[in-house]
NUKE-507576 format. One record per residue (C-alpha): z, x, y. Coordinates in steps of 0.05 Angstrom, whole numbers, plus 32768, in hexadecimal, padded with zeros to 4 digits. Layout:
BEGIN
<atom z="Z" x="X" y="Y"/>
...
***
This chain:
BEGIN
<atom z="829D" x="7B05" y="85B6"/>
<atom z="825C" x="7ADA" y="85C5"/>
<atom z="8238" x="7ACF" y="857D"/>
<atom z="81EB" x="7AD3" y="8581"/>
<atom z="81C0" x="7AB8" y="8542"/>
<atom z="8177" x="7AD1" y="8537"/>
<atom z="816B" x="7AB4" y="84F0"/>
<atom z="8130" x="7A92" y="84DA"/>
<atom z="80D8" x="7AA4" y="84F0"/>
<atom z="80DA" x="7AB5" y="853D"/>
<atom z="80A2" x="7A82" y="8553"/>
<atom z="8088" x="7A6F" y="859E"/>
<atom z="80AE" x="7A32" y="85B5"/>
<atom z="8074" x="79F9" y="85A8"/>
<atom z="806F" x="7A0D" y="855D"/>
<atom z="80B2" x="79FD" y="855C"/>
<atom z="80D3" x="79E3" y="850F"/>
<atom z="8110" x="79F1" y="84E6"/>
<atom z="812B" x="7A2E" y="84D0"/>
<atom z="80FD" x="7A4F" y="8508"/>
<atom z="8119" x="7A7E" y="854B"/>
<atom z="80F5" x="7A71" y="8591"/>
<atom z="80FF" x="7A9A" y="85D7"/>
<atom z="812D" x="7A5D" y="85F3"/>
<atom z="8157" x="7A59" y="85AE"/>
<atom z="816C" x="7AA4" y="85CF"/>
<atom z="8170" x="7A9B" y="8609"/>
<atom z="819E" x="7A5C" y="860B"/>
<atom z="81CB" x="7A85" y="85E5"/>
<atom z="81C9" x="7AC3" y="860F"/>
<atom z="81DC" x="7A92" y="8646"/>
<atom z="821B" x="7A7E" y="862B"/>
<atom z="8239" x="7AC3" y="862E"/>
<atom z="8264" x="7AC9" y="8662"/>
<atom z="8267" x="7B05" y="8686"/>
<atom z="826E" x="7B45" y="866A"/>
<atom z="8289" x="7B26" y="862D"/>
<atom z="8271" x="7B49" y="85EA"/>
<atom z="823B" x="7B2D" y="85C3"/>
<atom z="8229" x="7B3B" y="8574"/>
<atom z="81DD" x="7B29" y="856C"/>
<atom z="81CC" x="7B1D" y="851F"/>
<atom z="818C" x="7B1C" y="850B"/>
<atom z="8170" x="7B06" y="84C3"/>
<atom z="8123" x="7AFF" y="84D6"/>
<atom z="80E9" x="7B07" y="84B3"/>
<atom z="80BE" x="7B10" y="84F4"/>
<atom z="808E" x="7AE2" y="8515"/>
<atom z="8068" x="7AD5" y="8554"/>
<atom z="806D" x="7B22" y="8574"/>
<atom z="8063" x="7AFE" y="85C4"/>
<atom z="80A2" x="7AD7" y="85B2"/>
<atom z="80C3" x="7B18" y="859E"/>
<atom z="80B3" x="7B40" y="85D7"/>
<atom z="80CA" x="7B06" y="8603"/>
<atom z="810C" x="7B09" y="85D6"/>
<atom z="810B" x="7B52" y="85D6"/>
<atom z="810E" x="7B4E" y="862D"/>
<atom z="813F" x="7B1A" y="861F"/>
<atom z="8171" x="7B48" y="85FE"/>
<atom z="8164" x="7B8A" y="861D"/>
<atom z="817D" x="7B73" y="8660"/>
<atom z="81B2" x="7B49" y="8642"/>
<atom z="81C7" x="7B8C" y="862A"/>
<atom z="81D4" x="7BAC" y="866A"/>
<atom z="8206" x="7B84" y="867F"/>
<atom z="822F" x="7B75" y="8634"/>
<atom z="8248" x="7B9C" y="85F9"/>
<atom z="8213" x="7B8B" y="85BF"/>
<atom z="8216" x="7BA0" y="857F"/>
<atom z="81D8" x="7B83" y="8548"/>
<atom z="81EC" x="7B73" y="8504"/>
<atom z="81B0" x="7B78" y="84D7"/>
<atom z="81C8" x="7B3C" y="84A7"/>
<atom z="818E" x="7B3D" y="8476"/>
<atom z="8147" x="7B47" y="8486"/>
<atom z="8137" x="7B66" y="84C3"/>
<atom z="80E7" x="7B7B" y="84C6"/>
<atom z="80A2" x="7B6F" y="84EA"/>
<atom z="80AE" x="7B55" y="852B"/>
<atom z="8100" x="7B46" y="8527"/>
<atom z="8102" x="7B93" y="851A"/>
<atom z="80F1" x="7B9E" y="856A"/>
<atom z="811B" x="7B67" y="8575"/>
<atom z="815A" x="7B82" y="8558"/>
<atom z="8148" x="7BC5" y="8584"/>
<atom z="8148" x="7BA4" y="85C2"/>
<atom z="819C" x="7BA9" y="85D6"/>
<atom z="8195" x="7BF8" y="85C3"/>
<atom z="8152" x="7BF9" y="85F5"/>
<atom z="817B" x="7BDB" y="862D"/>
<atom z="81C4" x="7C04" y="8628"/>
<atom z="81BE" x="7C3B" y="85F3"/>
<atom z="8208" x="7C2B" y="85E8"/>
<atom z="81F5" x="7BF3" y="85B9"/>
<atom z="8207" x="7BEF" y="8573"/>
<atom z="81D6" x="7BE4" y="8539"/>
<atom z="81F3" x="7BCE" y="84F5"/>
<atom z="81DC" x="7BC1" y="84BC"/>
<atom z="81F7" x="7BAD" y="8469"/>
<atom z="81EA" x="7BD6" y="8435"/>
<atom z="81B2" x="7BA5" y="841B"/>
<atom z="8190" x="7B99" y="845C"/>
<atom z="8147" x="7BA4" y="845E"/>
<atom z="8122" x="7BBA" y="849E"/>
<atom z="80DB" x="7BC0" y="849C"/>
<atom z="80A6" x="7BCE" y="84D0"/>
<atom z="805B" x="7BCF" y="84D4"/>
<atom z="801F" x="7BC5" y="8507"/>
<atom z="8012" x="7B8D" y="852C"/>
<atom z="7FF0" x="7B53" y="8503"/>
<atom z="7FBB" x="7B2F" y="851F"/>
<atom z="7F90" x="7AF1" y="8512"/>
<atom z="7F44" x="7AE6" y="852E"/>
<atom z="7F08" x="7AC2" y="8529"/>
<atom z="7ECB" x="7ACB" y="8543"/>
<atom z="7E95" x="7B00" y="854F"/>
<atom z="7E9D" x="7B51" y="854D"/>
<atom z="7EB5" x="7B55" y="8593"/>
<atom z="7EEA" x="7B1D" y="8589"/>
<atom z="7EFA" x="7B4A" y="854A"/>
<atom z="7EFC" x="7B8E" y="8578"/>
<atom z="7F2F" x="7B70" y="85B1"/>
<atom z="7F5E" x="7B55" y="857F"/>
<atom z="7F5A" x="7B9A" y="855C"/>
<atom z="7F66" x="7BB9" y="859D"/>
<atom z="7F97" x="7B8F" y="85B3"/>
<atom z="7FC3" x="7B8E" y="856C"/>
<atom z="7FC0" x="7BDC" y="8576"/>
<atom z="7FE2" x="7BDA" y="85B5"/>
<atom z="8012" x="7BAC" y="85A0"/>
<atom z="8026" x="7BE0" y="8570"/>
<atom z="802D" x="7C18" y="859E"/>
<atom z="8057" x="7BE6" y="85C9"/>
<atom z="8085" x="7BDB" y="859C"/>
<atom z="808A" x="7C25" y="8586"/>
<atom z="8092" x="7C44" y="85C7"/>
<atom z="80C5" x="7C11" y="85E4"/>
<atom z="80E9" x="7C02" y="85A7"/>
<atom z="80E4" x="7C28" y="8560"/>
<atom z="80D4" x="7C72" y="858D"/>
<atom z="811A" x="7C62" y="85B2"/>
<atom z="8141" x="7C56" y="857E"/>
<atom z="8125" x="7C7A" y="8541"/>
<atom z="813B" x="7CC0" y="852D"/>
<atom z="80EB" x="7CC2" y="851C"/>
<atom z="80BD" x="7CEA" y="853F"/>
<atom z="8086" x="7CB6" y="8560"/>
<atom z="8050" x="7CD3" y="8522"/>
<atom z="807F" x="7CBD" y="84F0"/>
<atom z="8089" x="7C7A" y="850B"/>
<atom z="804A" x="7C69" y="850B"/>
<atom z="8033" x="7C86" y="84C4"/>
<atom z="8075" x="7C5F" y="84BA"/>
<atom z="804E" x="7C1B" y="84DA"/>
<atom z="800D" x="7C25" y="84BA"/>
<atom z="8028" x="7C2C" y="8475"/>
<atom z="8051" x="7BEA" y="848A"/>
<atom z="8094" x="7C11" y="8477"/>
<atom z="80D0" x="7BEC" y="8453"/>
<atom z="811A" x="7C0A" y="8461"/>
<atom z="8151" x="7BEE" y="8433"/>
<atom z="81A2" x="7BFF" y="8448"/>
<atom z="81BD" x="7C3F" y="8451"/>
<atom z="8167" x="7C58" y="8466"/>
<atom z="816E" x="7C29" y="84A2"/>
<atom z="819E" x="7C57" y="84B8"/>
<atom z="817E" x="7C91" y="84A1"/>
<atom z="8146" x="7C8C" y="84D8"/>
<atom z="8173" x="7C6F" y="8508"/>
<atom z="8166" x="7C31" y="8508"/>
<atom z="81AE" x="7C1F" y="8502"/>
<atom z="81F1" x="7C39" y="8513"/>
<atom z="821E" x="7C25" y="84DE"/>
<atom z="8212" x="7C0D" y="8496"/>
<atom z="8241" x="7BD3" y="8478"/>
<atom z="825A" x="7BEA" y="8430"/>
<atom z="8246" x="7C18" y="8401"/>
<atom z="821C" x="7C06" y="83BB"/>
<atom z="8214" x="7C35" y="8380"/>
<atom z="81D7" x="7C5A" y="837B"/>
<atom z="81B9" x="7C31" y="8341"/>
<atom z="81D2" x="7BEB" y="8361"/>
<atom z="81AD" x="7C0A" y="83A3"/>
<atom z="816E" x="7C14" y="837C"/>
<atom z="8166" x="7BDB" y="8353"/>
<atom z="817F" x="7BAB" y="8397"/>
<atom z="8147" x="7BD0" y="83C4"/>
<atom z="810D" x="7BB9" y="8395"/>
<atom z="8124" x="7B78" y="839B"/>
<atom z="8136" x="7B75" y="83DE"/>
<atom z="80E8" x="7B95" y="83F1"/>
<atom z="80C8" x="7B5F" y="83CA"/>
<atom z="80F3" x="7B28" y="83E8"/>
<atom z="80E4" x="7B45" y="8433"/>
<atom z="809E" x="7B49" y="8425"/>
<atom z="8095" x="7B03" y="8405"/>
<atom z="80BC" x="7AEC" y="8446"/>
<atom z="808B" x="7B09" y="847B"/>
<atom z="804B" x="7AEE" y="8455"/>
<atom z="806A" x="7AB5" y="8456"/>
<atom z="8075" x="7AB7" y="849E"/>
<atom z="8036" x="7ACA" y="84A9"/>
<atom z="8015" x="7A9E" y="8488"/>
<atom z="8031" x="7A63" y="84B2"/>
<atom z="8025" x="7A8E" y="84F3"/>
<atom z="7FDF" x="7A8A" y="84D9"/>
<atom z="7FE4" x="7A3A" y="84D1"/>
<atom z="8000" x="7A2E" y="8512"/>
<atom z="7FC5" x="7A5E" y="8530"/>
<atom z="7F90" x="7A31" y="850E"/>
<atom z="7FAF" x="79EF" y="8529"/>
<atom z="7F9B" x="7A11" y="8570"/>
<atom z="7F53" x="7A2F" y="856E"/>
<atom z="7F5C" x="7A30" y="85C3"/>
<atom z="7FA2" x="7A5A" y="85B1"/>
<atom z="7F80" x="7A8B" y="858D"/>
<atom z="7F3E" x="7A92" y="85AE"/>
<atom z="7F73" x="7AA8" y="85E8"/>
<atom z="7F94" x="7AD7" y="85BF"/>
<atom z="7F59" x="7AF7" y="85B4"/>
<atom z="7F43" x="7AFF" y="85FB"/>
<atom z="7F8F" x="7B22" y="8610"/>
<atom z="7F74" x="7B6B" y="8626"/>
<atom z="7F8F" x="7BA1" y="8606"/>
<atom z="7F94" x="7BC4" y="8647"/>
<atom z="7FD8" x="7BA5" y="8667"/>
<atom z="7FF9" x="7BBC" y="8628"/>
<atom z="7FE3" x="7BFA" y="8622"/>
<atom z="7FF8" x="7C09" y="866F"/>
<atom z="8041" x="7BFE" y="865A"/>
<atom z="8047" x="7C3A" y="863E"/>
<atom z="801C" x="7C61" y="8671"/>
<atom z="8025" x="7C41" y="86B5"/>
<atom z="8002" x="7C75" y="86D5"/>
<atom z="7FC1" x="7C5B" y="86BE"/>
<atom z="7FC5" x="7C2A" y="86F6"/>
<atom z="7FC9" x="7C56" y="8729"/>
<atom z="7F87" x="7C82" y="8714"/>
<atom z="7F58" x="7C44" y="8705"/>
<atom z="7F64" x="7C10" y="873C"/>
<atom z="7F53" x="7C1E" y="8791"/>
<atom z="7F7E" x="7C07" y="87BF"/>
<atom z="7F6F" x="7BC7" y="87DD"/>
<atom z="7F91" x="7B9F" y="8819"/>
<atom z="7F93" x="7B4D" y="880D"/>
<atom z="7FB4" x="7B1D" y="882D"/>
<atom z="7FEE" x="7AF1" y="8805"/>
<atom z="7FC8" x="7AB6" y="87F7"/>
<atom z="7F84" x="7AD3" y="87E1"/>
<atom z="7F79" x="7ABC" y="8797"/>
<atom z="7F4A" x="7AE5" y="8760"/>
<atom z="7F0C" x="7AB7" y="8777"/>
<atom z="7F0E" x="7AD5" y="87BC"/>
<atom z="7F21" x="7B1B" y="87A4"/>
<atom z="7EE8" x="7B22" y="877A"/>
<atom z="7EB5" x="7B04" y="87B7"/>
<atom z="7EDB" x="7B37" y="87DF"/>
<atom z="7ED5" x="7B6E" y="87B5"/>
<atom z="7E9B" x="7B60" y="8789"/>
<atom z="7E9C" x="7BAD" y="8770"/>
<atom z="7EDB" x="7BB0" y="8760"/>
<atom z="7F05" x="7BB1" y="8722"/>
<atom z="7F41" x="7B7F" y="872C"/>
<atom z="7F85" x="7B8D" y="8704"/>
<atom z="7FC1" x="7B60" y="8707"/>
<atom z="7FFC" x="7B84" y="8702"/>
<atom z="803F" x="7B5B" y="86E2"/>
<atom z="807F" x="7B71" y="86C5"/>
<atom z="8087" x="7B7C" y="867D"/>
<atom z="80BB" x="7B3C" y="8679"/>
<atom z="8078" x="7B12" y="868D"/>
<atom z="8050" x="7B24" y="865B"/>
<atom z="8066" x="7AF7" y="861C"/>
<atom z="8062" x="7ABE" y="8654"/>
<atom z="8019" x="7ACB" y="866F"/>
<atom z="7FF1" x="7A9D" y="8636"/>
<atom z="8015" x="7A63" y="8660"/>
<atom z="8002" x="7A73" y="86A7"/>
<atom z="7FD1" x="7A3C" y="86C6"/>
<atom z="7F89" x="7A53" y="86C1"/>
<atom z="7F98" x="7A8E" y="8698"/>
<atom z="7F5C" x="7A8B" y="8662"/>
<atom z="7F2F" x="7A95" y="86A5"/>
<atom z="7F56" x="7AC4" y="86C3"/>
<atom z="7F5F" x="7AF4" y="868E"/>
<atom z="7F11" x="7AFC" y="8699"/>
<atom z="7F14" x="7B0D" y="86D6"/>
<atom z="7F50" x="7B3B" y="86DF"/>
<atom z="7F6C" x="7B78" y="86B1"/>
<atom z="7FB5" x="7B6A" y="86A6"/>
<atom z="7FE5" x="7BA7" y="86AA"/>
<atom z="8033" x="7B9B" y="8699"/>
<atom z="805E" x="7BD1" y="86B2"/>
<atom z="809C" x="7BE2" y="868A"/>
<atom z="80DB" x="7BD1" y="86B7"/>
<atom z="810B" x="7BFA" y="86C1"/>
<atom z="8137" x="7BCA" y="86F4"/>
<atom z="8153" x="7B81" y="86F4"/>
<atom z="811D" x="7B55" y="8703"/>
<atom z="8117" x="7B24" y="873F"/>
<atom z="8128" x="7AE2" y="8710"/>
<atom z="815E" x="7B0D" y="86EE"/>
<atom z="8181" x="7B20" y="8740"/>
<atom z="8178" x="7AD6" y="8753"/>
<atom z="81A0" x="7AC1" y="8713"/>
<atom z="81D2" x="7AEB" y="8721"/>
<atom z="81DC" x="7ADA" y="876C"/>
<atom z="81E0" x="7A8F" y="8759"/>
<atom z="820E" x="7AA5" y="8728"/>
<atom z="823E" x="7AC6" y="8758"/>
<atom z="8235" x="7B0B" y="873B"/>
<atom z="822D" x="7B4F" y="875E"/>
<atom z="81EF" x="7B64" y="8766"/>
<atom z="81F5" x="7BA8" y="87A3"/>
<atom z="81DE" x="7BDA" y="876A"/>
<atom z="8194" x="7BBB" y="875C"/>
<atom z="8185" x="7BC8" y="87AC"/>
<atom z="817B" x="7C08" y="87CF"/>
<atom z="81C6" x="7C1F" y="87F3"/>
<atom z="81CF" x="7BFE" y="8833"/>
<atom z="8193" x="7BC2" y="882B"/>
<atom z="81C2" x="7B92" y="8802"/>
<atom z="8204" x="7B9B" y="8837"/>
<atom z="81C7" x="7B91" y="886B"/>
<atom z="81A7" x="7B51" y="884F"/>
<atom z="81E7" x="7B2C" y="883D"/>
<atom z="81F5" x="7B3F" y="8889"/>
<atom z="81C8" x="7B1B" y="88A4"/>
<atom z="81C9" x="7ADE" y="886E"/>
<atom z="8215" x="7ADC" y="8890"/>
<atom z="81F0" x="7ADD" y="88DD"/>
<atom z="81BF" x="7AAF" y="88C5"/>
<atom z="81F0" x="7A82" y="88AE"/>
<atom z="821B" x="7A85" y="88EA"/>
<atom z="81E7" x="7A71" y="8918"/>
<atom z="81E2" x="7A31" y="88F0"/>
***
């Protein structure tokens, strides 16, 4: 069984420092399962930089599809590690969850940090709430035995769930031993106040790092709310842009000369959007286009090319008949060589 560690503040990969968790410390590890071989994720994680856990999150939840997982809640599981250690059970519903009898799981809304005028105040308002319906509609909502309301009264009031609870809202599976009631009561204050002193903690280096980079978090700022919000209601895409016919290499400048009247969005998947901070240009682009992520609901191209160099099968992520046809005439191709 492949052992996967998630232990320590989950961070972007150039705040790097000890003790801290970063998309590539995952993904190297998620790499060196071979496959189909079982995996046991553990998780002991405060929370962190919530871009590097929905990378993380897309990480796991294909990972998942294709390996037995089960996540061991080892200590403190909360903020944005608690849609982390959701993200097997989003990909295969045949996951396991587990947890100790002095675990602590918490979640809460999105934090945010800003500077600047009311309008710089109102986007990262509106883009912290959709964060937080993100991460309840893809995550908590599949998982919980909550009803949506709940989970988010449950968010707001930043909501703290100590052992046999996690399982009570079904957050986990299976619960690891079994305390007395009055051990259980006089462990869960402690364990609260030791989770809690933990994420301000966190937070308050989060908030450090951010003011090392005013350029980081003027751009954090700017993110529209809008390409989050469309995961959970793709349709919106469809009623609000026209259709209009471009040729491959056209670029936003030429679009927008084109089309002076129009609204432009740029549609990616959701396993792009932790990434898009880092594409060239962005901080002009992102003024010039509405982003709109679209949940996916198949293997995506980079995932199909890994697993082709990898030797693997992939017939069942193509229509019947196209892959049979394509690797047909790769093989006629080839032969005329």
């Amino acid at each position: 069984m492949k052992k996967i560690s998630i232990c320590g503040q989950i961070i972007p990969e150039h705040w790097r420092g000890e003790n801290e968790v970063t998309e590539q410390d995952v993904t190297e590890q998620l790499a060196g399962a071979a496959p189909g071989e079982d995996a046991e994720i553990c998780i002991n994680s405060p929370g962190g930089d919530v871009f590097t856990a929905i990378a993380i999150f897309n990480h796991i939840r294909e990972f998942a599809k294709m390996h037995a997982c089960t996540v061991v809640m080892q200590g403190i599981v909360g903020s944005a590690a608690s849609y982390i250690a959701l993200a097997a059970k989003a990909g295969n519903p045949a996951s396991k969850i587990k947890a100790y009898d002095n675990s602590i799981f918490f979640i809460h809304n999105a934090q945010a940090h800003a500077s600047g005028d009311w309008h710089e105040m109102e986007r990262m308002a509106d883009l912290a709430k959709s964060i937080s319906d993100l991460i309840c509609n893809s995550a908590y909502a599949k998982v919980s035995s909550d009803s949506v309301e709940a989970i988010h009264a449950a968010m707001d009031a930043e909501t703290y769930y100590f052992g046999e609870e996690i399982k009570a809202h079904g957050y986990a599976d299976e619960i690891e031993g079994a305390p007395d009631e009055e051990g259980a009561k006089a462990d869960r204050g402690a364990m609260v106040a030791q989770a809690r002193a933990q994420y301000e903690n966190c937070m308050s280096r989060l908030r450090q790092w951010m003011d090392k980079s005013d350029a980081n978090r003027q751009l954090a700022a700017r993110l529209s709310a809008s390409f989050l919000a469309s995961m959970a209601k793709p349709t919106r895409v469809a009623q609000t842009t026209q259709s209009i016919q471009t040729e491959d290499s056209m670029d936003i400048t030429e679009l927008k000369a084109k089309y002076p009247e129009a609204e432009l969005y740029y549609i990616v998947g959701e396993d792009s959007l932790a990434g898009l901070p880092r594409w060239r240009a962005y901080d002009e682009l992102v003024r010039e286009v509405k982003f709109v992520a679209y949940p996916r609901t198949f293997e995506s191209s980079t995932e199909i090319r890994r697993r082709l160099a990898a030797g693997e099968d992939v017939a069942r992520f193509f229509p019947p008949g196209y892959h049979a046809a394509a690797e047909s005439e790769k093989s006629a191709m080839k032969n005329a060589t």
